[in-house]
N, C-alpha and C positions, 0 to 999 in steps of 0.2 A: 600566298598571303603576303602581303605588303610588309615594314617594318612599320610598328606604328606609331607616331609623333608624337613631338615629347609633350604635347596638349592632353593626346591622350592616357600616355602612361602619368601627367600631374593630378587627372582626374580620378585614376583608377587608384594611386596611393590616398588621393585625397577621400572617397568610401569607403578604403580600408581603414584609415582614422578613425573617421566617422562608427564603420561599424564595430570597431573596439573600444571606443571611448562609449558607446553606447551599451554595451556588455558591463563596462567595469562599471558603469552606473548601476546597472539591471542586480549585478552582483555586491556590490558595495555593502548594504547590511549585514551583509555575511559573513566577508573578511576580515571583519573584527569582532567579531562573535572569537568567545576565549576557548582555546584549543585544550582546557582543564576537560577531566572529564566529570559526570555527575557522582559526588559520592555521598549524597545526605539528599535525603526528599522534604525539603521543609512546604513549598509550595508550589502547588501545582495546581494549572487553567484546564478548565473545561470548558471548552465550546460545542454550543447544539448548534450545528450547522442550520442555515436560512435565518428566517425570520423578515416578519414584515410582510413589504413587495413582495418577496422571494420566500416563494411556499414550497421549495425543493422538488422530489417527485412526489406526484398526486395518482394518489389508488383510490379507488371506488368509492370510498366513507371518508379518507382521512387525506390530511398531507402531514407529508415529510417535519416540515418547520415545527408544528404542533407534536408530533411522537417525542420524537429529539430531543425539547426544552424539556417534554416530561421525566424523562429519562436523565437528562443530564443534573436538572434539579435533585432528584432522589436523589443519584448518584455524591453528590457534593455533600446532601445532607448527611448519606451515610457518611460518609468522610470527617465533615464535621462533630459528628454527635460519638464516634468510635474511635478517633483520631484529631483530638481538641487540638496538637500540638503543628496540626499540617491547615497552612491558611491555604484557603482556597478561595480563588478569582473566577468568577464565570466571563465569557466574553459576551454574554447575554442572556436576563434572567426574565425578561417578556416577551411577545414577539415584535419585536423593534427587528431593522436590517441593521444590519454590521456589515462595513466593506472588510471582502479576504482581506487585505493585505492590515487592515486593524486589528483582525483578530491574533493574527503572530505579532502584529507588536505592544499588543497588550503582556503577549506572554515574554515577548524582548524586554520589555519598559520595567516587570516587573521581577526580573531576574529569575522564571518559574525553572522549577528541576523537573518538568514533566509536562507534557502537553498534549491533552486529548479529546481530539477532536469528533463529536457521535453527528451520525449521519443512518439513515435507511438508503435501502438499496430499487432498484429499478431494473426491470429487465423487461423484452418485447415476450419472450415466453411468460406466460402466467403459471408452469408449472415450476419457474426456478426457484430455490428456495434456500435457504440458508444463511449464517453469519458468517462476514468475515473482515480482517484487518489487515491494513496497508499501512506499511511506513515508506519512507523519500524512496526513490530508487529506482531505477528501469526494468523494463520488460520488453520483450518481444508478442507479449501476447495482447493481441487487438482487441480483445473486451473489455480487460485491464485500462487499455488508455481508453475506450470509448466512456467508462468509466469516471477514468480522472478530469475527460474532456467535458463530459457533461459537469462534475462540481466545479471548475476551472470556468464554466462558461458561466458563471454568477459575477464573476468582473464585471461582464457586460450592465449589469444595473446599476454598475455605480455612475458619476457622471467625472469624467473623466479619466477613465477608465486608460484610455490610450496613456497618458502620460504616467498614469500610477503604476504602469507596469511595463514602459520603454516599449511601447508599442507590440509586447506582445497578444498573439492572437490565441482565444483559448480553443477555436472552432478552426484553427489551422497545424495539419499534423508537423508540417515543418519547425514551426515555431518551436516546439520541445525538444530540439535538439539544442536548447542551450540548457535544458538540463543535465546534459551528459558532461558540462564543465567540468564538473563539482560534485564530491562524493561528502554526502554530510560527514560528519564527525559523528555523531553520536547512531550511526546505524546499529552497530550489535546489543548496544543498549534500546534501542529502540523498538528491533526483533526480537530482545529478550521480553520486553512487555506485553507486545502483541502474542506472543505464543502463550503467555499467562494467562493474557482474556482468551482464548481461541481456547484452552482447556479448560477453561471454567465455563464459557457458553456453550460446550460440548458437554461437562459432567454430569454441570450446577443446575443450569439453563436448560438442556436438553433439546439444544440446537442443534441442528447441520454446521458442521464443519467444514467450515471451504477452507479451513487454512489461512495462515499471512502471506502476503502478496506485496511487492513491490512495484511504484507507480509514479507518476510526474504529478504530483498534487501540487498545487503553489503555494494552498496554505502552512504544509509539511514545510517546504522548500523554505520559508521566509524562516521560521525558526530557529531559535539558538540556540535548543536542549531538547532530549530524545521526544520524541512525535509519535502520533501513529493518527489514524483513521481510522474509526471503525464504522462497519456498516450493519447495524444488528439485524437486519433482516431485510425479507423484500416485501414492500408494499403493492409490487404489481401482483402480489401470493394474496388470493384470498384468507386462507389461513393464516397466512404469517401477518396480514394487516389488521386481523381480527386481534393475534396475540399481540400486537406491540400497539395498539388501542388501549389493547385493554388493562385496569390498574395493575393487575395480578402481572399481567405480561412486562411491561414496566417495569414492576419491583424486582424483578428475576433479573431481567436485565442490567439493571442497573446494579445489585447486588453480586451479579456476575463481575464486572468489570471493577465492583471496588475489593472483592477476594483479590481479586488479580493485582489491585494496587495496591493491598497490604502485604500480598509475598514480595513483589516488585521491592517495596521500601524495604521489605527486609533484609532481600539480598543484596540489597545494592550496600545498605548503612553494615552488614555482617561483611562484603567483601573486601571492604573499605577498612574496618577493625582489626581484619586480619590481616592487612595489608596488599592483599591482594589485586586491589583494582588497578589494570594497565592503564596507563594512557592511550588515548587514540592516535593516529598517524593522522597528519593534516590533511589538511582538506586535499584530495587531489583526484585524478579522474580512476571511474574505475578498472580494478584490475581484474583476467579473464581467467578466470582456471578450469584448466581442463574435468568433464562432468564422466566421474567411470563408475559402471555398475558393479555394487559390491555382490554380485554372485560369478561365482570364478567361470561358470559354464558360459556366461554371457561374452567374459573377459577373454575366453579361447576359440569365439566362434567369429572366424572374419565373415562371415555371411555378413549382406546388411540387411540389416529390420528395420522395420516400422512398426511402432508405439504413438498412445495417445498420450501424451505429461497431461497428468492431471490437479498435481498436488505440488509445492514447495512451502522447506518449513526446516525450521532448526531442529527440530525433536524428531527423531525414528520413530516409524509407524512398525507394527509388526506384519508382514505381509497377508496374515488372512484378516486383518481389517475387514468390518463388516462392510464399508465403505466402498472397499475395491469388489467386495462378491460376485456381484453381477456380470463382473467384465474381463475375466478370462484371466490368463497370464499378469501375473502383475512383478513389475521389478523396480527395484529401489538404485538412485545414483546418489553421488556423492558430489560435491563441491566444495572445495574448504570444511565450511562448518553448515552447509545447507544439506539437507534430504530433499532426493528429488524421486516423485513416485509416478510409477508409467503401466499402463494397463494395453492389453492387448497384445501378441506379435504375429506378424508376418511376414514374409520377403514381398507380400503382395503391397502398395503404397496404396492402390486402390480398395483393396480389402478393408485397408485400416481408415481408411477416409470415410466409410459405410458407416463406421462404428461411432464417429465422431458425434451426428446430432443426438445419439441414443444416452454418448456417455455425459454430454452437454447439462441432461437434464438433470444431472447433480451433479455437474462439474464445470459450468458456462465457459470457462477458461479454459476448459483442454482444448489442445492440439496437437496435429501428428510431430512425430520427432522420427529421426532416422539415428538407428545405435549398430555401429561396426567394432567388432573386438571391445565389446563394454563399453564403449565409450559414443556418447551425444556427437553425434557430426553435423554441419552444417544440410541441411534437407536437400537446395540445390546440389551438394557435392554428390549427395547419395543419389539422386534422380539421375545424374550426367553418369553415373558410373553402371547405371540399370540401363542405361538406353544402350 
């Protein structure tokens, strides 16, 4: 290979410019977003995802845009009429369209301590079912982003779309790797909410629990104060589109999620009183910690296995969860301050692969993991060490 001219090395710094000046654009709203954390909930947006044009996903009777506004309306009202002192802003109270990138700067513009975003969920199986919430964040699991990709791909209705989002594409898997810049600020606050509704659509509601999840949402992304997504049900579920139809199903729901925003407020304004609320660490990319199973048998077997992860989530599960019954062996990991729960083991990689579409149908997100000496390995390291 030749040396190459200095034509072409002017060109080659001159797209690296370009593709950094075009980043600190894409990122710009954020970097001035204040690095306080949230310690008093005076007002907080809710936004029902779609509206308009964009009727979300569409199940047999209903669509998406229409459940959501119903649900998020209640929601507000409970708020209002039990908590006169917390003003609340919807991002849209008809079915009118609202561009993503409006609905976070409604919640920017208005300095909100809270931002939550209702949505139904979608899947190709008709038998999936369940609640669940996502705040900012990455995953390695492909249903997850097929997920975020399909609400991400609503840019595309706006008209000009390309420039309101520096040309990202929400139908390209490349493109999300400028999420991984930036780690929001207000994540553990953010997981503390989400696990609030996630035990109350489990108690209250008498949902399926898929747990909180992390994901490249763009509307999360744009915001300046804890987030979340939630997905109360699936519409492609005949039952679950009849209950979130229905008024009775709606009130539940929504009455789930404002239980969750009265402990939410209360812990935050108690943690705050006592002085206890840390500051966050700024914004910076994130950090990887090593994932070990808290059972010591798992911790002394250098065997490697394969597991299917089915579950993450701030709060321990107790292992005989009625949740894991079905599916044999279940172990629990650790990460920082995450529980990570895994069902199934083998040496066989194949074996566990069988096990996957079975455990799917209440778990869409699981997938196999390979664990040596307790501890999560990378899958390829484990397959190259089986061969």
């Amino acid at each position: 290979m030749g040396i190459p001219s200095l034509k072409t090395l002017l060109i080659k710094r001159y797209l690296c410019l370009i593709l950094v000046y075009a980043v600190i654009i894409f990122m710009a709203p954020f970097l001035h977003a204040t690095d306080e954390p949230v310690d008093k909930l005076d007002i907080v947006v809710i936004d029902a995802g779609h509206g308009g044009h964009d009727p979300g996903a569409i199940g047999s009777r209903g669509k998406e845009k229409d459940i959501v506004l119903a649900v998020a309306l209640k929601l507000g009202d409970y708020i209002e009429k039990n908590l006169p002192d917390i003003k609340v802003i919807y991002t849209r109270k008809t079915d009118v369209f609202v561009e993503l990138h409006e609905r976070a700067n409604i919640a920017n513009r208005n300095n909100a301590d809270l931002f939550i975003s209702i949505h139904s969920n979608w899947w190709t199986n008709p038998n999936t079912r369940g609640a669940e919430t996502f705040t900012m964040g990455t995953s390695h699991d492909e249903r997850n982003l097929q997920v975020a990709m399909k609400e991400n791909s609503v840019i595309t209705l706006e008209e000009n779309y390309e420039s309101n989002y520096e040309g990202f594409d929400p139908d390209l898997a490349e493109s999300y790797i400028i999420f991984n810049l930036m780690q929001k600020t207000y994540t553990s606050q953010s997981i503390e909410f989400a696990d609030l509704v996630q035990d109350q659509f489990r108690e209250r509601a008498m949902r399926n629990d898929r747990g909180v999840k992390q994901e490249r949402f763009l509307v999360l992304w744009r915001t300046t104060m804890p987030s979340v997504l939630i997905e109360t049900g699936f519409i492609t579920n005949a039952s679950e589109q009849r209950y979130m139809m229905s008024k009775e199903g709606q009130e539940y729901l929504a009455s789930a999620i404002y239980r969750a925003f009265k402990e939410y407020k209360r812990n935050i304004e108690n943690n705050s009183a006592k002085g206890s609320l840390k500051l966050p660490e700024r914004e910076e990319r994130p950090v990887t910690y090593m994932t070990v199973a808290t059972d010591p048998d798992l911790q002394e077997d250098s065997n490697i296995y394969y597991m299917v992860q089915v579950l993450t989530t701030t709060r321990g599960r107790t292992l005989d969860d009625f949740s894991f019954s079905d599916y044999g062996h279940v172990a629990e990991f650790k990460t920082n301050n995450l529980y990570k729960y895994a069902v199934g083991k083998s040496t066989s990689f194949e074996q566990v692969s069988r096990m996957v579409p079975e455990v799917q149908q209440s778990f869409p997100g699981a997938f196999v993991i390979a664990v040596q000496g307790g501890i999560i390995i990378p899958l390829s390291e484990a397959r190259n060490q089986n061969k």
